[in-house]
C-alpha positions as CSV (number, residue, x, y, z in Angstrom):
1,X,-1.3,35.3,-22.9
2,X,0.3,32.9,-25.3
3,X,-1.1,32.8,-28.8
4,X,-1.7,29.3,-30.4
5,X,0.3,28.8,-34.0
6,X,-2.0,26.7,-35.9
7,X,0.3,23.7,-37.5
8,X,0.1,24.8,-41.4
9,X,-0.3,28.5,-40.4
10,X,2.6,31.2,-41.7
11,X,4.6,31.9,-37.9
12,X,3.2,35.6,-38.1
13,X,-0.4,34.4,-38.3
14,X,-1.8,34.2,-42.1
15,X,-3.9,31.6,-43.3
16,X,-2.9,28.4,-43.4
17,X,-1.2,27.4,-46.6
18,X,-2.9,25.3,-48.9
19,X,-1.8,22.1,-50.3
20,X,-2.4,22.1,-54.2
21,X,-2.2,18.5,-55.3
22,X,-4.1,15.3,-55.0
23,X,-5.5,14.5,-51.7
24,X,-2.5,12.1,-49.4
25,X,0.4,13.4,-51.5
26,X,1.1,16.7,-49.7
27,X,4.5,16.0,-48.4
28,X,4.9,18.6,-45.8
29,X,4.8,16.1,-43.0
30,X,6.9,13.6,-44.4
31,X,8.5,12.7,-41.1
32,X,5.7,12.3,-38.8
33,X,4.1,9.8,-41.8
34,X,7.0,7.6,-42.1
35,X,7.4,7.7,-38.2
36,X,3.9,5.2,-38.0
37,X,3.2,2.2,-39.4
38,X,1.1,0.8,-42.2
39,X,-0.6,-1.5,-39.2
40,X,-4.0,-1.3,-40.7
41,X,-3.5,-2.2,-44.5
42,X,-0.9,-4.9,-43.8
43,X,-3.5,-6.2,-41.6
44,X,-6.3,-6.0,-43.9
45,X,-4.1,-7.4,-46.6
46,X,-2.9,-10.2,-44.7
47,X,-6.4,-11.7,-43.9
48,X,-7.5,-11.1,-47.6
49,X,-4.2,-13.6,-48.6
50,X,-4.8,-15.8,-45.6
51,X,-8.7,-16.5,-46.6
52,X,-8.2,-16.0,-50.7
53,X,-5.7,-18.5,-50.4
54,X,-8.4,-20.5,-48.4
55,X,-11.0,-20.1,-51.3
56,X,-7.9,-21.3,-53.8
57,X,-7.2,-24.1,-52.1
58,X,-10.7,-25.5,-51.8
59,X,-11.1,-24.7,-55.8
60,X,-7.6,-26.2,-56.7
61,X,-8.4,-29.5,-54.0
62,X,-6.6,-32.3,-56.1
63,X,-4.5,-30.4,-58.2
64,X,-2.3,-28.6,-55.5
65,X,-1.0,-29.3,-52.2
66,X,-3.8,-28.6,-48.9
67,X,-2.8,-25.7,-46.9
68,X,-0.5,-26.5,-43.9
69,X,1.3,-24.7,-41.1
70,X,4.1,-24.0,-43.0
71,X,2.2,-22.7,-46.2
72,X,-0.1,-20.7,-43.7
73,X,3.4,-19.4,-42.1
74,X,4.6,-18.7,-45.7
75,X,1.5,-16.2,-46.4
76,X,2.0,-14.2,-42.9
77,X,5.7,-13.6,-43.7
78,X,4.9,-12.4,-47.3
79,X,2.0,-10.2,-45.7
80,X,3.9,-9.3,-42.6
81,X,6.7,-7.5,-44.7
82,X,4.9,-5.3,-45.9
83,X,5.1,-3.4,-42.7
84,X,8.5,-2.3,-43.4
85,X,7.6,-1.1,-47.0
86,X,7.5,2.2,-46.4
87,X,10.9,2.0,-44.7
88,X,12.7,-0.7,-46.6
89,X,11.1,-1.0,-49.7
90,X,14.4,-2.8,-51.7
91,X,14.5,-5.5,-48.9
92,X,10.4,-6.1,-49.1
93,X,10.0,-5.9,-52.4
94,X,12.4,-8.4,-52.8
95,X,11.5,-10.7,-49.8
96,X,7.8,-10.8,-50.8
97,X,8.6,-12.0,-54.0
98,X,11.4,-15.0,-52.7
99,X,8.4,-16.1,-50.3
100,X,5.7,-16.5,-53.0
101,X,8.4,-18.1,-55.2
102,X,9.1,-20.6,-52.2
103,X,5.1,-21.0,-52.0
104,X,4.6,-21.8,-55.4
105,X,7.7,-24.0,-55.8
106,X,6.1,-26.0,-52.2
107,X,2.9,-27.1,-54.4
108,X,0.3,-24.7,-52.8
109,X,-2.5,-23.4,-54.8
110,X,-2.4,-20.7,-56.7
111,X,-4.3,-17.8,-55.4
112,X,-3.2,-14.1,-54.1
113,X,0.2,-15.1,-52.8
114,X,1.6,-12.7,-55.4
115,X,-0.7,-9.6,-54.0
116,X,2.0,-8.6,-51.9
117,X,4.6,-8.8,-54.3
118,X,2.3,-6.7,-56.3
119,X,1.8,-4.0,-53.2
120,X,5.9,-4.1,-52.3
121,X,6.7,-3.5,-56.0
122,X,4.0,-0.3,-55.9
123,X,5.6,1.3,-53.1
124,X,9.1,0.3,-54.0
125,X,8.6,2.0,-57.9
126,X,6.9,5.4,-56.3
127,X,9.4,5.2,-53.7
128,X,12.4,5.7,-56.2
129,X,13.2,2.6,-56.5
130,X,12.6,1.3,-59.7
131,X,15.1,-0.9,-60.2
132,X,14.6,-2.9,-57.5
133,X,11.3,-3.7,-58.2
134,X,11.8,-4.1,-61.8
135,X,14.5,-6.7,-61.0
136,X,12.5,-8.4,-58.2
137,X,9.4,-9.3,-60.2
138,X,11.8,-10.0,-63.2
139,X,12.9,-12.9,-61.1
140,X,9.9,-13.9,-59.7
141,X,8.5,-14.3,-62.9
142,X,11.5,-16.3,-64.5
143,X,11.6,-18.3,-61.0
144,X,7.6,-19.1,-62.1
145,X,8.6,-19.9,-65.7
146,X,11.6,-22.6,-64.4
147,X,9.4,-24.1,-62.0
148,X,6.3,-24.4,-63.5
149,X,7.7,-25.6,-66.9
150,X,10.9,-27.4,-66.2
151,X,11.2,-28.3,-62.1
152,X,7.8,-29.1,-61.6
153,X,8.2,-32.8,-62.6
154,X,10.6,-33.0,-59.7
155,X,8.5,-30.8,-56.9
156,X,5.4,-31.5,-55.3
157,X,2.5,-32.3,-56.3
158,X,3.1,-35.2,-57.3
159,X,1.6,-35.5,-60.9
160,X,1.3,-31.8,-61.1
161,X,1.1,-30.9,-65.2
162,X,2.9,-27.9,-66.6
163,X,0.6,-24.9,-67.3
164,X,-0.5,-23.4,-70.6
165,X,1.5,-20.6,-72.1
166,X,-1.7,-18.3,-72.4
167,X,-1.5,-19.1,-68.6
168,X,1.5,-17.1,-68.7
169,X,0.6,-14.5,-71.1
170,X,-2.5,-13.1,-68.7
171,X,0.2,-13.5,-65.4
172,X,2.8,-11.5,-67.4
173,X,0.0,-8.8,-68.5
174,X,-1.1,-8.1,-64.7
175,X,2.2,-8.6,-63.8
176,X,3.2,-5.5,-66.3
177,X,0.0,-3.3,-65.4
178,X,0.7,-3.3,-61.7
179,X,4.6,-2.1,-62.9
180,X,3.1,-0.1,-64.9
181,X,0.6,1.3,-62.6
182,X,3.4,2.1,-60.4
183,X,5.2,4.2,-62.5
184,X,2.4,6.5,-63.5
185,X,2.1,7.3,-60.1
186,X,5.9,7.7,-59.8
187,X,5.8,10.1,-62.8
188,X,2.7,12.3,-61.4
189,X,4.2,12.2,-57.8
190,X,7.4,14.0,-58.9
191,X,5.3,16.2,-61.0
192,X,3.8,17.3,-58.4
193,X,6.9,17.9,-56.0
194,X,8.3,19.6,-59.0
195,X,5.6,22.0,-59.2
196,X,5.3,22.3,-55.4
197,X,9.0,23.2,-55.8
198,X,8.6,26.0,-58.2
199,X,6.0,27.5,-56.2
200,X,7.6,27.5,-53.0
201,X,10.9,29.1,-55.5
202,X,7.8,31.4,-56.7
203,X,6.7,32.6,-53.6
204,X,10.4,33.2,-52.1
205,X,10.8,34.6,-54.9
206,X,8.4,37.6,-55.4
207,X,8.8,37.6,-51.3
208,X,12.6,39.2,-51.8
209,X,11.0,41.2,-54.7
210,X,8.6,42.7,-52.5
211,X,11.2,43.4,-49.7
212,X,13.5,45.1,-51.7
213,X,10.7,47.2,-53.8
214,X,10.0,48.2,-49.7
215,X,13.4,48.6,-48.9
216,X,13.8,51.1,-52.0
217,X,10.4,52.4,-50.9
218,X,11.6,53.8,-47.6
219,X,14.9,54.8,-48.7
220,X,14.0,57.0,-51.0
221,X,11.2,59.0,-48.9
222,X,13.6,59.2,-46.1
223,X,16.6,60.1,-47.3
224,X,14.7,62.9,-49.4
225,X,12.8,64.0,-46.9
226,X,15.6,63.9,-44.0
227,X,18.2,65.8,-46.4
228,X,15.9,68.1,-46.3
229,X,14.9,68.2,-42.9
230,X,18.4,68.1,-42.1
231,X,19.3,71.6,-44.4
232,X,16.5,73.2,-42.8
233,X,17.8,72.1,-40.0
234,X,20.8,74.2,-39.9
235,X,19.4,76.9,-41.1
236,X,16.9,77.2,-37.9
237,X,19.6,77.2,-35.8
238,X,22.1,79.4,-37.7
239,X,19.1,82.1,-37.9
240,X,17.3,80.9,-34.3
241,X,18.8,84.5,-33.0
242,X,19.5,86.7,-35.5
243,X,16.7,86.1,-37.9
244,X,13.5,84.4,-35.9
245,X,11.1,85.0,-39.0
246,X,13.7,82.8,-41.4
247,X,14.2,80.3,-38.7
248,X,10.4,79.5,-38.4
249,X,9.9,79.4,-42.1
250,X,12.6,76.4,-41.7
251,X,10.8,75.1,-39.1
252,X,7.6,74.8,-41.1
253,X,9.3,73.2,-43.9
254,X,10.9,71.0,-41.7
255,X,7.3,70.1,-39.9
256,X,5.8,70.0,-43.8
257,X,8.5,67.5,-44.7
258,X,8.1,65.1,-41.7
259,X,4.6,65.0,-42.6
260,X,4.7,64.2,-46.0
261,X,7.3,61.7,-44.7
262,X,5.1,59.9,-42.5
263,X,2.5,59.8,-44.6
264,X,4.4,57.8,-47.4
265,X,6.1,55.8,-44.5
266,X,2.5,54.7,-43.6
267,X,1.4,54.0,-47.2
268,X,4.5,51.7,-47.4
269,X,3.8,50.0,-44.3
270,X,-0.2,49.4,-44.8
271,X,0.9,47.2,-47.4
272,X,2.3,44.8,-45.2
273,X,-0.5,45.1,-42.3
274,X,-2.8,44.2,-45.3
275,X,-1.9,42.0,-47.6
276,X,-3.8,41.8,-51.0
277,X,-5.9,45.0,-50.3
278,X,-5.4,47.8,-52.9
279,X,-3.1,50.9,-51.8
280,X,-5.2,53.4,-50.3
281,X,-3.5,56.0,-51.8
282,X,-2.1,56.5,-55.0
283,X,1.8,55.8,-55.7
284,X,3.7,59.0,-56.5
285,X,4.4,60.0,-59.7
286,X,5.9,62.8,-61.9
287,X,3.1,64.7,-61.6
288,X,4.1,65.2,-58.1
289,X,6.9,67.0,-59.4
290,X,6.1,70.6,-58.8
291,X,6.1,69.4,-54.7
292,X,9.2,67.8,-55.3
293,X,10.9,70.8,-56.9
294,X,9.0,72.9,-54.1
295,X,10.7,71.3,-51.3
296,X,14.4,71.2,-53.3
297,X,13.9,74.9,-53.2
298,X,13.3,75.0,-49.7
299,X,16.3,73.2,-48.9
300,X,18.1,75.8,-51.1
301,X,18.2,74.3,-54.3
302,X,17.0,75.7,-57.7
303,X,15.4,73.1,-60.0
304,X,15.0,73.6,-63.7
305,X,12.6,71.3,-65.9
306,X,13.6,71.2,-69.3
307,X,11.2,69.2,-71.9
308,X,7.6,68.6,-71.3
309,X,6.7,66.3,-68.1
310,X,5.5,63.1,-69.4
311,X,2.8,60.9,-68.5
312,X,3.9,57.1,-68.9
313,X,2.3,53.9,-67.3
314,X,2.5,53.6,-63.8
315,X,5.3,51.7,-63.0
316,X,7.7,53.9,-65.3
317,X,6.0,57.1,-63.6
318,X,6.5,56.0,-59.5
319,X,10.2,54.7,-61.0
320,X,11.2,58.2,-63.0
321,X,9.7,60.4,-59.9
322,X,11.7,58.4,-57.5
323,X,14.8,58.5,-59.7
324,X,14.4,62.3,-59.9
325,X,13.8,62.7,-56.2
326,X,16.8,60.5,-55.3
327,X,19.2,62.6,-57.8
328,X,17.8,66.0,-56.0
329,X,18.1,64.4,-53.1
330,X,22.1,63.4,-53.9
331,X,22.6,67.1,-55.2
332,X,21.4,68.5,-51.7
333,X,23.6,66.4,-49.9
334,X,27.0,66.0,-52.0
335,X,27.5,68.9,-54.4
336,X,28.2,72.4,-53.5
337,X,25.7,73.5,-57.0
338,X,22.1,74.7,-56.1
339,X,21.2,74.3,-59.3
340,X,20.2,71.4,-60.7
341,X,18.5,70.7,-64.1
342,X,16.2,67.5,-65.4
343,X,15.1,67.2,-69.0
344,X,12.8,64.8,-70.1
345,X,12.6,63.1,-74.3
346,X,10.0,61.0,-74.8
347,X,10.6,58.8,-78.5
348,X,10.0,55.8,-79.6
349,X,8.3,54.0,-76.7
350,X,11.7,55.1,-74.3
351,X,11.3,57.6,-71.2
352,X,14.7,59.2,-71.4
353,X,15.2,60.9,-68.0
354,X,18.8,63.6,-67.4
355,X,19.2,64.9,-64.3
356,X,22.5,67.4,-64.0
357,X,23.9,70.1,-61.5
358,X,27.3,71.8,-62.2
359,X,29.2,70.5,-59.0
360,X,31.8,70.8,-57.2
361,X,31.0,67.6,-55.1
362,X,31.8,67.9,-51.3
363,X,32.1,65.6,-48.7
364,X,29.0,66.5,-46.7
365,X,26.8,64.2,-45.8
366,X,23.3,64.2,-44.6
367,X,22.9,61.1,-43.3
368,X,22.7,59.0,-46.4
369,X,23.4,55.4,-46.5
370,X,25.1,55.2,-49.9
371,X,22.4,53.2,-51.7
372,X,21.1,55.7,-53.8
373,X,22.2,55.2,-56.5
374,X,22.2,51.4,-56.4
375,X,18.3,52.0,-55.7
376,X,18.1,53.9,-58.7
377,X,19.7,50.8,-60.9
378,X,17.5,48.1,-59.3
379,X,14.4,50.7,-60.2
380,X,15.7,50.9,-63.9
381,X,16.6,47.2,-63.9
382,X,13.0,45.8,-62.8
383,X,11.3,47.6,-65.9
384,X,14.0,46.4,-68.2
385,X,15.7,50.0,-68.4
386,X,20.0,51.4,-67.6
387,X,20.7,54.1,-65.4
388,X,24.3,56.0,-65.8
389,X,25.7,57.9,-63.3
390,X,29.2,59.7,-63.0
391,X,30.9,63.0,-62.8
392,X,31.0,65.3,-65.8
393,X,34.1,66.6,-67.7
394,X,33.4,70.4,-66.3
395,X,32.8,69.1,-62.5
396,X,29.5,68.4,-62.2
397,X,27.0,65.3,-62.0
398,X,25.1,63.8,-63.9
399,X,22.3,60.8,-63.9
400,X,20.7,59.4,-66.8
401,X,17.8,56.7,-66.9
402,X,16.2,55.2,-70.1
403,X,13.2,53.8,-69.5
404,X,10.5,51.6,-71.2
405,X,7.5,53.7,-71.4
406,X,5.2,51.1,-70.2
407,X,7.0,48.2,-67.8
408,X,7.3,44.8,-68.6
409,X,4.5,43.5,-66.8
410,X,2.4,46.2,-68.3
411,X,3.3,45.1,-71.8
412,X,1.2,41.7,-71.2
């Protein structure tokens, strides 16, 4: 059976993600908005002009030109524009305003003839494109001014007187409040994509975080737990015949270290089958460290601590014991030592972590994938610590990590 993906809904079936923003701005289906059209306000719009301008013209009876077929066909172009607003919004803005300039300039009456100029410069503005509109009603306005203080001797009405300046004033003051208008809502509409932005950068974000904290995860129980699996390994079947008794006791360890294996394996993964639940077990830290040495033992390696084992805050503990495991982990695999030391100094709010074994290095390899000890340096780096790794003067190898004693985000 098919499953049905809910439009909104994450591909692998989460909940829906939520738009956080002012209803009618999410922008996620930009495409299938601007594919229909604003039918039902241009409509409404239109017969508001069409019977306003009625109302004006009855008021203004005398003192302006009657309505007529070609006023009446002047409105429904103005109107009818505005259908291609959301599309075209320089070319509407700008022919809404050169129809009501040719209305006025005919004689009409006044009246909302300049409401669509008013609705095309508001989309035109939050659209982007504030120039146009600026400039459009600009020259509406200063086509007003010429015609209805210095042309309107010469146009129809005949008689027609020029109007008072305070007139003017209170057309320039709604004229300025619409622009204004406008922009506000230009300004909190990119606010909000901005902010939509960062979050979306947030969330992609802390996603690769998480996959690579994973990724480190998994590599550094496996490749621990295989190295030793993989020593044990060889020493079953070296011993299968002539020592039975030793070659079961590496069969246990083997069976004890798949299990332990497993069991981290399946911590890492519940995190993902459940997002936002706690861990149901705790995450490893140094005082795991007896096991740990435990099982470098049975993979033939001797493990000295040197310095008391610290305690620190739990993202510098899971860090240190995975840091240590790795290193063991590395000695197992490439150096011919099986001895290996790690001393721990604890002073002045730093976790310094050494981890040495006195070589020579061979070429045997368990397996590994070689991302050791660039796991290791993404651990230090995420709680603002170094990690130094390299060969010493006498042969051997050594790793040392400085650590915060409590992590960043445990500092807030």
């Amino acid at each position: 059976m098919e499953e049905q993906h809910t439009p909104g809904a994450p591909a692998w079936g989460g909940p829906p993600r939520r738009w956080h923003g002012p209803p009618g701005w999410d922008r996620r289906h930009d495409e299938g908005r601007r594919a229909r059209w604003p039918w039902r306000s241009t409509l409404l719009l239109t017969a508001f002009v069409l019977i306003g301008s009625g109302f004006a013209a009855h008021a203004q009876h005398g003192d302006r030109l009657a309505l007529d077929p070609f006023s009446r066909a002047l409105l429904l172009v103005g109107s009818g524009l505005l259908l291609w607003r959301q599309r075209y919004p320089v070319f509407v803005v700008f022919g809404t305003a050169a129809v009501a300039l040719a209305y006025v300039a005919a004689g009409y009456p006044y009246g909302p003839v300049f409401l669509p100029v008013a609705v095309a410069c508001f989309s035109a503005v939050v659209a982007g494109h504030r120039r146009a509109a600026w400039t459009a009603v600009g020259l509406l306005w200063a086509g007003h001014l010429l015609v209805a203080h210095w042309l309107y001797r010469r146009l129809p009405p005949a008689g027609d007187r020029s109007p008072s300046w305070m007139q003017e004033i209170v057309i320039t003051t709604w004229v300025v409040a619409v622009v204004a208008l406008a922009e506000l809502v230009r300004v909190r509409r990119e606010q909000w994509s901005r902010e939509r932005a960062e979050r979306a950068q947030a969330a992609r974000r802390r996603a690769d975080e998480e996959r690579l904290r994973i990724a480190r995860e998994l590599h550094d129980v496996l490749a621990h737990s295989i190295s030793v699996i993989n020593v044990q390994a060889g020493v079953g079947l070296a011993l299968l015949d002539s020592d039975p008794e030793q070659a079961r006791t590496a069969l246990t360890t083997i069976k004890a270290a798949s299990k332990e294996a497993l069991g981290e394996v399946r911590q890492v993964l519940d995190t993902l089958r459940a997002p936002g639940e706690a861990p149901r077990a705790p995450a490893p830290g140094l005082d795991r460290l007896p096991e740990l040495v435990e099982q470098a033992a049975s993979a033939g390696l001797t493990v000295e601590i040197e310095g008391e084992v610290p305690a620190p805050a739990p993202g510098t503990d899971l860090a240190a014991f995975r840091i240590v495991q790795e290193a063991l982990t590395n000695v197992v695999r490439h150096s011919g030592s099986r001895r290996a030391r790690v001393r721990f100094d604890h002073a002045e709010g730093v976790l310094r972590l050494r981890i040495d074994d006195d070589g020579p290095a061979t070429r045997a390899d368990a397996g590994g994938s070689g991302n050791g000890l660039a796991g290791m340096r993404e651990r230090a780096a995420a709680l603002g610590g170094t990690i130094e790794a390299g060969p010493r003067d006498d042969g051997g190898f050594r790793v040392l990590a400085v650590l915060p004693w409590k992590a960043k985000e445990e500092n807030r």
